[in-house]
N, C-alpha and C positions, 0 to 999 in steps of 0.2 A: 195201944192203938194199932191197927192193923193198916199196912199200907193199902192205898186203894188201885183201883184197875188201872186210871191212868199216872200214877207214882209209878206201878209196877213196867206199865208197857215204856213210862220215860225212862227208868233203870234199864231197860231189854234196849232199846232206842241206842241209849248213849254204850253200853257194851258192844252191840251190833256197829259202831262207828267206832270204837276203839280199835277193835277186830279187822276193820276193815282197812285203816289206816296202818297199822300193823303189818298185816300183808301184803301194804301196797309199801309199805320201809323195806322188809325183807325181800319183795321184786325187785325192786328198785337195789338195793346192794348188792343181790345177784347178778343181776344184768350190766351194773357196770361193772363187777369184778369179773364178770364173763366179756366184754369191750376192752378191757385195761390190756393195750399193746402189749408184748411182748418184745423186745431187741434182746439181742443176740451179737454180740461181738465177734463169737468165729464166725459165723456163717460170713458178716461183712468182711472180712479180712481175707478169707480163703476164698479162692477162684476152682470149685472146684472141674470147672472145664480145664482146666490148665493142668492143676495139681489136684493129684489121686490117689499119690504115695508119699509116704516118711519112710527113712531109715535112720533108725536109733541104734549107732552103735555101743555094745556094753561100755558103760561108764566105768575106767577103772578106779582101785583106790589108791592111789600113790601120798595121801597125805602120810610124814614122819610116824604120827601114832594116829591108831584107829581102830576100831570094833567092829570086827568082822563082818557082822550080818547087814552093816549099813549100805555097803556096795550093793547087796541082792535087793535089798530094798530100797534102796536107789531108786537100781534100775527097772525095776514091777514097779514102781509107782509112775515114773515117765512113761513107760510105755502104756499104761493101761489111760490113765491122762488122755495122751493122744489118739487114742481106738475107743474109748468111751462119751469122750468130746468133738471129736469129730469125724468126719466121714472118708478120715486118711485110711490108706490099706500101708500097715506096717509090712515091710519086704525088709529082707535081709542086706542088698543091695541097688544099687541102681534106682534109690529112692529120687520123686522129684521135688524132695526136701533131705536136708539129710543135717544130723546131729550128729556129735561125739565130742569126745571130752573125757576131764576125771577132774577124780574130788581130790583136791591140789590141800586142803586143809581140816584139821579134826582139832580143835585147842579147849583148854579150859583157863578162865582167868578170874580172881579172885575180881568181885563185881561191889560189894559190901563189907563195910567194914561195922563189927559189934562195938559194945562201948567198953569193950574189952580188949581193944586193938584186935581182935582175930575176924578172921574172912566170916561173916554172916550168907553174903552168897557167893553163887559159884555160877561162872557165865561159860554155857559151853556152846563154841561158833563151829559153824559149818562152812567151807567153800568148796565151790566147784567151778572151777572152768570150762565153760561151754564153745564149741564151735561152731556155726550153723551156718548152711548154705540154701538157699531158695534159687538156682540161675533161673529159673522163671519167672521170676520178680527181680533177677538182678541184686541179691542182694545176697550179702555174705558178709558175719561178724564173726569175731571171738570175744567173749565179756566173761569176767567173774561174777559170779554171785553167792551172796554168803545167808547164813541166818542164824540165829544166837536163839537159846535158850537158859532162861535162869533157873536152879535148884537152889535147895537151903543145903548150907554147909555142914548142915548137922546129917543129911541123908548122904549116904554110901554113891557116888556115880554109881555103879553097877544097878544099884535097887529100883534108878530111877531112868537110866540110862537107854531103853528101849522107847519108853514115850515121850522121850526129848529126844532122838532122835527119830521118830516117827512124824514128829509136829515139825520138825527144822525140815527135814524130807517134804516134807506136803507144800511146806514155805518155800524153797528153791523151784521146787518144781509149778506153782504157779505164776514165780516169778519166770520161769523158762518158757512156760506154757503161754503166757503173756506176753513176753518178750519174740519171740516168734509167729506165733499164726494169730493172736490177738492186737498186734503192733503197736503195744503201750511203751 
């Protein structure tokens, strides 16, 4: 049996209002993910008629034990932070913010135990002592801040030792970055 002219133009009908409804769902979730505010934390926190500049002085390493490379990338990760998120001019001096500090600690401590009595994991912490001054906001602290990461016991520190400190680096430094111009 062969459909007839009006089966066929109701099948075109009801596709044509599928279609149509379709288009009007996909408008419609465009335009309000094109409406969906945006906030921004630095921007409210920073006065930038006030404050124009940071100075970040190098972060030293003075923890007991330490890997080398962690100071330099330290301090490339804070600075780029602050010149990438907001509209601070890094100067070497005479900033109208101003950081400094050093990473006061580098530790490993057995975090897990197997059913074998031996360390399963391995917890390695980071701290840094921070100093910050804003006199344009009146405001000046010193805090620590620390951040751990766990490995398995069974992998070498060394093997694994650059992207656990890489992830602990990004951890302190949002907690700086928050802790100063976002004021959490």
């Amino acid at each position: 049996m062969q459909p007839t002219k009006t089966t066929h133009n109701s099948l075109l009908k009801t596709a044509l209002a599928n279609f149509k409804l379709l288009l009007l769902l996909v408008l419609l979730a465009c335009t309000t993910a094109a409406c969906t505010p945006r906030f921004s934390l630095i921007s409210a926190s920073i006065d930038y008629n006030l404050t124009k500049s940071i100075q970040i002085d190098k972060i030293t390493n003075r923890a007991p034990y330490g890997w080398a490379p962690m100071e330099a990338m330290f301090n490339n990760e804070l600075q780029e932070r602050f010149t990438t998120q907001t509209r601070l001019k890094l100067v070497k001096r005479n900033g109208d913010m101003h950081i400094a500090g050093e990473i006061i600690g580098y530790d490993q401590f057995n975090k897990g135990i197997a059913s074998d009595g031996f360390s399963s994991q391995v917890q390695l912490k980071m701290t840094v002592n921070i100093r910050f001054s804003n006199p344009k906001k009146n405001q000046q602290w010193e805090r620590q801040f620390s951040a751990t990461a766990l490995y398995n016991s069974t992998q070498q520190l060394s093997s694994v030792q650059e992207k656990l400190v890489s992830d602990m680096i990004e951890d302190l430094v949002d907690q700086i970055f928050n802790a100063t111009v976002a004021d959490w």
